[in-house]
N, C-alpha and C positions, 0 to 999 in steps of 0.2 A: 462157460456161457458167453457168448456172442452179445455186446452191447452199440450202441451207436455215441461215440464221442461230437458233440459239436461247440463250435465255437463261432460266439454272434457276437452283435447284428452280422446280418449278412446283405448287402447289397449285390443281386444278381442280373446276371445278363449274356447275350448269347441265343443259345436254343437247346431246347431237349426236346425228344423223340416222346411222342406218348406209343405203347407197345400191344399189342392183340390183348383183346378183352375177357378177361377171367371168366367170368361172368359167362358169356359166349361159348365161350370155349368148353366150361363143363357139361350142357347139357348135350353141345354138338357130340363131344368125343362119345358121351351115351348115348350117341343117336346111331351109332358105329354097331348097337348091337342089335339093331331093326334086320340087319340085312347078312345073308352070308357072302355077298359080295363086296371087294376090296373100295374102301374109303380112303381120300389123301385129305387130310387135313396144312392148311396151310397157314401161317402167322399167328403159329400157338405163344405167349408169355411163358417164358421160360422159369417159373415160379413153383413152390413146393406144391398150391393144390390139384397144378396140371401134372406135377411128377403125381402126386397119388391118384389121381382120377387112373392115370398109365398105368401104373401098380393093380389098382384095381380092375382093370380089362384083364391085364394079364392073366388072375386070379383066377377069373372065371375062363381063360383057354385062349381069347384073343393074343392074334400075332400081331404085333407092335412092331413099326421098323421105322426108325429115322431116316426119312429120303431127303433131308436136308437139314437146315441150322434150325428152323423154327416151325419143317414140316415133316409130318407123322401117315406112315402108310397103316391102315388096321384092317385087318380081315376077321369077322367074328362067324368064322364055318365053322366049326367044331368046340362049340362051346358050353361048359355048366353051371349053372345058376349056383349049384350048391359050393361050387368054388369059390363062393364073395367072400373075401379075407375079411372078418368080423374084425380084427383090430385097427385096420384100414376105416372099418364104415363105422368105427365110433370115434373117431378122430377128426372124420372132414363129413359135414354136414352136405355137401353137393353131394356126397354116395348115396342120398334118396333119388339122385334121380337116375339111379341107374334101375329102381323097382319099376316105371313103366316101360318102358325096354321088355324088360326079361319077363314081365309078367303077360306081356301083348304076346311072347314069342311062345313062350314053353306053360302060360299057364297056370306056372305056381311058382313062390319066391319067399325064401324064409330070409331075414336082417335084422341085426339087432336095431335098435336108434340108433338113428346116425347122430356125430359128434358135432360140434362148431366153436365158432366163438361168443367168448362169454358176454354177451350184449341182452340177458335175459329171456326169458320164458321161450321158447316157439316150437307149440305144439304143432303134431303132422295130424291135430284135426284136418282140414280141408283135403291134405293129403289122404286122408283114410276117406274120409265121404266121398270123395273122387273117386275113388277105386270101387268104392260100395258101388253109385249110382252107374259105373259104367259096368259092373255086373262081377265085380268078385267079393270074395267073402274075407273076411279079416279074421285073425286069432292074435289076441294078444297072451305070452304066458313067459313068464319070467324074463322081462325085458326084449322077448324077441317076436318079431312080428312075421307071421305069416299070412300071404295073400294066396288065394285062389280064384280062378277063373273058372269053376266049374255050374254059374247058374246063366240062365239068357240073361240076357241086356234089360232090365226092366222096362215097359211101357207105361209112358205118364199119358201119350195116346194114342190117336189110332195114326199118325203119321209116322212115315219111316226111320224119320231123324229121332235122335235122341239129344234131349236139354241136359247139359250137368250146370249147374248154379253152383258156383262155388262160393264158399261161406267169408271171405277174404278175398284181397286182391295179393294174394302168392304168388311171388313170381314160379318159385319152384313147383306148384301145386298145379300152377298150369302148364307148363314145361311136360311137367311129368302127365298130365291130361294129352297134350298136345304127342306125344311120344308113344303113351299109351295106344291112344285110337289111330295111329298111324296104317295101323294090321290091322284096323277091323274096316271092312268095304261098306257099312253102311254111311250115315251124317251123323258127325258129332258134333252138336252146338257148344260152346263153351259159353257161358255169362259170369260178369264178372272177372272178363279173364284180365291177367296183366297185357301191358302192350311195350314195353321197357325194350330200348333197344337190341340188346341180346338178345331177348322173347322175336324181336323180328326177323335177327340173324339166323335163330332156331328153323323159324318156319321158311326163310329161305330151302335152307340144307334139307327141310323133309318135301319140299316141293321139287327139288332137284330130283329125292329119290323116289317122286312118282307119286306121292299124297297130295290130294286135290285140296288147299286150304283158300280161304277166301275172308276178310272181313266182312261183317255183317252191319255192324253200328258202333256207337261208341263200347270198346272193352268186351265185345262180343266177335268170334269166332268160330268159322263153319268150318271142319274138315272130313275127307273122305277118304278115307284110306284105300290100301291096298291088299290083296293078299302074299303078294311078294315085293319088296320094298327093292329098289337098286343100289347101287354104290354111289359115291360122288366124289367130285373135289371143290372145297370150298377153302374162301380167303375168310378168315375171321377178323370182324368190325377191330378195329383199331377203339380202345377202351374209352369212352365218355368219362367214369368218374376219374379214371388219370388223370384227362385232360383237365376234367374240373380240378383237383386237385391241384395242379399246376398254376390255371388260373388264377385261385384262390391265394397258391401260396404268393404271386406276383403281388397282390394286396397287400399279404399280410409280411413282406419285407422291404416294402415299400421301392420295387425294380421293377423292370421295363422288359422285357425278353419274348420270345416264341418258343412256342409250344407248337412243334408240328406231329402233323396229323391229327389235331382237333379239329372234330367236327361239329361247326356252330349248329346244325338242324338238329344233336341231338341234346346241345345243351342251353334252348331257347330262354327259360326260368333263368337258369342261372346266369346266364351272361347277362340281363336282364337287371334281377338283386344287385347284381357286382355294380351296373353302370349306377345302379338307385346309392351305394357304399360310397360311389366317386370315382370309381375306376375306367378306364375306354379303353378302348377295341379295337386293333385292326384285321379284316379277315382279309385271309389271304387264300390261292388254291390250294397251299400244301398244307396250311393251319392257320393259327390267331397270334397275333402278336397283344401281348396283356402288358399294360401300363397300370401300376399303382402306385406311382409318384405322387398323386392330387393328396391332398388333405384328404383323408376318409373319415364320414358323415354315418352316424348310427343307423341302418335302417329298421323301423320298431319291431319285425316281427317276421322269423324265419322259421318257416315251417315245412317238416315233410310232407309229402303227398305221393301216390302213385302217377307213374307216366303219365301225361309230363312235366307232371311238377318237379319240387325238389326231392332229387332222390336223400333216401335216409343215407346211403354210403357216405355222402358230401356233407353232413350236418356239421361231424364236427369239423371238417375242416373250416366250416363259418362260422362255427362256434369261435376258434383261434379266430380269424378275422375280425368278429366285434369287440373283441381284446383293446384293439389298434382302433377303432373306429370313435370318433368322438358324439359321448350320447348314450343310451340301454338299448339294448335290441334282446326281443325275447327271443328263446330257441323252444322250439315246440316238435316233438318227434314223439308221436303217437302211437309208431308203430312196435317198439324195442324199451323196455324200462329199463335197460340195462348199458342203452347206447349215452348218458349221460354222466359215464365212470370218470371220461377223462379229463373231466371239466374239475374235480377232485384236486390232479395234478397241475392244471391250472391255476388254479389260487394259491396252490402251492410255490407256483414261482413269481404268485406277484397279479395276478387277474385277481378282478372284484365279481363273482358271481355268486347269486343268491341260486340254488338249485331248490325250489320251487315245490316237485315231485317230482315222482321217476321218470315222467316227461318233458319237463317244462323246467325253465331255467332262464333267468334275467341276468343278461350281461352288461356289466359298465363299463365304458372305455372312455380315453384311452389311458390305458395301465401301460407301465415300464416293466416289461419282464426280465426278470433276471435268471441265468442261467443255475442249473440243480440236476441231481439224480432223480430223474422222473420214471415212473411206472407205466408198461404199457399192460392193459387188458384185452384189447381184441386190433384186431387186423386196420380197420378205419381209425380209431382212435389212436393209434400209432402214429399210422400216418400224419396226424393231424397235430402229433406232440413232435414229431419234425419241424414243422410249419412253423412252432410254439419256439421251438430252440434256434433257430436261425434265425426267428426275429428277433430272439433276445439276446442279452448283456452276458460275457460271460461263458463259462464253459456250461454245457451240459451234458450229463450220459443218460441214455434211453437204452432201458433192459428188454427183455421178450424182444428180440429181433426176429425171430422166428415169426414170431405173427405178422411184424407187416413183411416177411420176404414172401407170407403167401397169395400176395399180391400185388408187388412191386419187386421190378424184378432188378434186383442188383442197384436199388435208388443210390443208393451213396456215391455210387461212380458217377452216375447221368446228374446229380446235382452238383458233381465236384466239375464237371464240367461245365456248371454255369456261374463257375465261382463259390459256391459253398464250401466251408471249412469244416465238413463232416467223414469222419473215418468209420470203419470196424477193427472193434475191438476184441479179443480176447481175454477174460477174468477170471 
């Protein structure tokens, strides 16, 4: 088992690279299966859930070829649905969205549930009524789901577009809407939809290969598809919550450094929070240079929200933040009852937080952390128990490394570069 050793405080400085967006990256690479002409993806994160999304093209017939360090040629011409390696799509929870794809292309799509991380409950309600309302039929039977495309589009009326309301704001449920209606040449309204910067990157790539999308209003989306989609090449968005991440952690170890290739327009809220904690900001064209030397002041109450609020990726890592911050600051995340685990290992090294419900959570600062063998449970919360251990006293080891490598890619080295005294270990 792979663990993360660190040894704090740490006072950091320099600069690190924020790297292509996870996030992004998954629905694009399943946008590969729209079309049987050749796609180059470019500024992929070199991280395990883009090696299995890879795995998983392959599965189903796609050729896959590295035409660079961080760019991917894929051709899906001769491809079968029935190829999805089930032990692949109960492992990584982005394999839903390879059901709009394959079910816009061929019509029918058998998958088990897809797997994820443990951050509680998330049904593929909205995912299933999506599919329903754009017109296939669902089976559920011994954990495995099949869709069909065999009835028309239903009319709610006599005009030609079609409304899907989705039941949530899913990023993935609209991903997989937006993907889905790619292939079909009528209007697909989406309401409700998410608008999270990846979601934008998405519809870049399907407007490249010929789908006519257009916003409509707040969280509503018009698209028109195609009946034959084209190939493309697309740069993928350089990753928001990294940057935030990054951010965050300049606060929460009280250092001065750059973060380049953060993009301030897509992290308005939080840059925002940070300066309300006491931290400032200088932008710059290539990224942000984050200062959180200042004394940091509680701010009362951090909250997730869909774009462009605060994303839930980033909660815990300000959750660690109000550790350090003098005063309570509640943490409120609505969306995940299971995203408030690591706040557990928190007070475990010395934070004062009352967890509330499976939501909500009152943090005291400022607490002295002391270094321990802390638990990681899912991919964010990991991250965010880095953050924990460089600000603290003392050695710490972080187990599950696997979970945050599926989203940070190769962190230890890029923070060892800005002074951090964090290794990998083997145990």
């Amino acid at each position: 088992m792979e663990i993360f050793e660190i040894i704090g405080p740490n006072k950091l400085k320099g600069e690190i690279e924020v790297l292509g967006c996870k996030n992004a990256a998954t629905p694009i690479l399943a946008a590969t299966l729209l079309t049987d002409k050749p796609c180059i993806i470019e500024n992929l994160p070199l991280i395990e859930d883009i090696f299995r999304m890879i795995e998983l093209l392959k599965s189903v017939g796609a050729e896959v070829d590295w035409v660079g360090k961080r760019a991917l040629k894929i051709q899906a011409k001769n491809i079968n649905p029935d190829g999805l390696n089930p032990d692949l799509v109960n492992k990584l929870r982005s394999s839903i969205l390879f059901l709009g794809p394959l079910l816009s292309r061929f019509k029918k799509v058998s998958m088990p549930q897809p797997g994820g991380c443990l951050i509680g409950v998330r049904p593929l309600d909205a995912h299933l009524e999506a599919m329903e309302e754009i017109g296939a039929e669902v089976e559920k039977e011994n954990g495995k789901l099949t869709f069909k495309m065999n009835k028309p589009r239903p009319k709610i009326n006599l005009v030609r577009s079609k409304e899907i309301v989705l039941s949530e704001f899913s990023v993935t449920a609209t991903e997989n809407v937006l993907l889905s209606s790619s292939l079909i040449e009528k209007k697909t309204i989406v309401k409700i939809a998410a608008l999270e910067p990846h979601v934008q990157d998405l519809i870049l790539v399907l407007r490249k290969m010929g789908a006519e999308i257009k916003y409509r209003g707040p969280h509503e989306i018009e698209i028109k598809g195609k009946k034959k989609l084209n190939g493309f090449r697309h740069h993928i968005i350089y990753d928001p919550v990294e940057a935030g991440t990054y951010l965050i952690l300049a606060g929460a170890t009280g250092s001065k450094f750059k973060i380049k290739n953060a993009n301030p327009n897509y992290l308005d809220l939080v840059i925002k929070k940070l300066k309300n904690f006491g931290m400032t900001f200088e932008i710059k064209k290539d990224g942000i240079i984050a200062d959180g030397r200042n004394k940091l002041k509680a701010v009362s109450k951090i909250q997730t929200m869909p774009y462009p609020g605060i994303p839930t990726d980033l909660q815990c890592a300000f959750g660690v933040l109000a550790t350090q911050a003098e005063g309570a600051t509640l943490i409120h995340d609505p969306m995940f009852e299971g995203r408030l685990k690591y706040l557990e290992e928190l007070n475990q090294i010395g934070a004062k937080i009352v967890i509330c419900d499976p939501h909500r959570a009152l943090i005291f600062g400022k607490t002295k952390l002391f270094g321990k063998a802390i638990k990681t449970y899912d991919l964010r919360g990991g991250a965010a128990l880095i953050l924990a251990a460089l600000a603290a006293t003392g050695k710490s080891s972080i187990d599950n490394v696997y979970q945050i490598d599926r989203g940070y890619e190769k962190i230890e080295k890029r923070l060892q570069e800005l002074g951090a005294r964090i290794k990998r270990s083997v145990v």
